[in-house]
N, C-alpha and C positions, 0 to 999 in steps of 0.2 A: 323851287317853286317860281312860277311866275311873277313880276312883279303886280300890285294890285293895282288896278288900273285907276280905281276912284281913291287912292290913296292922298291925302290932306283933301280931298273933297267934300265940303261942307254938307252937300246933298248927295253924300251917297247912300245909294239904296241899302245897305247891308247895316247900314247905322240901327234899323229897329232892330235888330238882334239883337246889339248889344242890350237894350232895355228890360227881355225876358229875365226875367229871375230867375235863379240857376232852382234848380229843386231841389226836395228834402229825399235824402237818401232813402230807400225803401225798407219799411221792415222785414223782417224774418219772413211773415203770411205773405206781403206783396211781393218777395222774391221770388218765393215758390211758386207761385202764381204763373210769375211770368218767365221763368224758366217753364214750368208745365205746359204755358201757352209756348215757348220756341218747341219744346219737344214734338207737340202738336201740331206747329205748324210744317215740322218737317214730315211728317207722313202723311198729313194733306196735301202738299206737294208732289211729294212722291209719287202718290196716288193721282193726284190729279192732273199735274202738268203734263202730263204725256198724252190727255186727253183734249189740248186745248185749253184747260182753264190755267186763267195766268193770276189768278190771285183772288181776292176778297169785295166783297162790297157789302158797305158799313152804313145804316139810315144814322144819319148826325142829325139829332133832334137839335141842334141848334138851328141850324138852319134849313131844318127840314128838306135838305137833297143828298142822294144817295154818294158814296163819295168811295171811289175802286183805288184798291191797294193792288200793287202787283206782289209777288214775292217774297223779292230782295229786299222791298223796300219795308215789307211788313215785320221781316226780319231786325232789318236797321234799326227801325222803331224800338220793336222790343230787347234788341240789345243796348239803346241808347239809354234806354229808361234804367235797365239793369246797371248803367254805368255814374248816369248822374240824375236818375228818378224825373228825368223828362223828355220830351220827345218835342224838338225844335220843328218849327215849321217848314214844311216842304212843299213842294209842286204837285198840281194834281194831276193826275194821268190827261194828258192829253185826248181829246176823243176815244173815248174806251169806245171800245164793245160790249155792251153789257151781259150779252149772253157769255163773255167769257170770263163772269167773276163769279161768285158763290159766296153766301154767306157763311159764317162760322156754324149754323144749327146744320146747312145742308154738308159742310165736308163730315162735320162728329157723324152725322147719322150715312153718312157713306161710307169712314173708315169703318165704324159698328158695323154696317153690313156688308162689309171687302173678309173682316173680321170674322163674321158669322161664317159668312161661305165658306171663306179657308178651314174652318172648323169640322163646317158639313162635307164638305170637299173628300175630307181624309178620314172619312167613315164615324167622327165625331156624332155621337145620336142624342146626346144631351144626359144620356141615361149611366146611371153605374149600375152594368150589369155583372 
């Protein structure tokens, strides 16, 4: 690795990190969770990246603006969590596009209806006849 450039630097920026409290390991329910949300998030992807959309946009009631996750990065998140039950601060997308993020209720109800079709697609009628 590189050496760290602000290394014995009084005022280095990377110093608030150290202050985060590490997190409390997740239980059993918020494993599952959040493994079900990576599974999710891969066939959102799937689905959708080939279309243009590059990821997610999140309304953060804290400070009430909309805040775009791409991918990788939504991934990263929820693997990190799964690793030490938190998710460190990151960069915000640079000038998004907003038409090319999507929330979590519009990808569920697109996989549901990529789902449906494939269904109806192959003669599926809903019926047992």
């Amino acid at each position: 690795m590189p050496p760290d450039p602000f290394a014995g630097d009084p005022s280095d920026p990377s110093a608030a990190l150290d202050a985060i409290e590490p997190g409390e390991p997740l239980d059993p329910h918020e494993r599952l969770a959040v493994e079900e949300d990576l599974a999710d998030l891969a066939v959102y992807e799937a689905l959708l990246a080939h279309r243009g959309i590059r990821g997610l946009v999140v309304s953060c009631e804290d400070c009430r603006q909309d805040h775009y996750h791409d991918w990788d990065m939504l991934r990263a998140n929820l693997l990190q969590l799964l690793v030490d039950g938190t998710v460190r601060p990151h960069e915000p997308a640079y000038d998004p596009t907003p038409e090319a993020y999507v929330t979590w209720d519009y990808c569920r109800g697109y996989a549901d209806a990529s789902m449906n079709e494939a269904f109806h697609g192959d003669g599926f009628d809903g019926f047992d006849n």
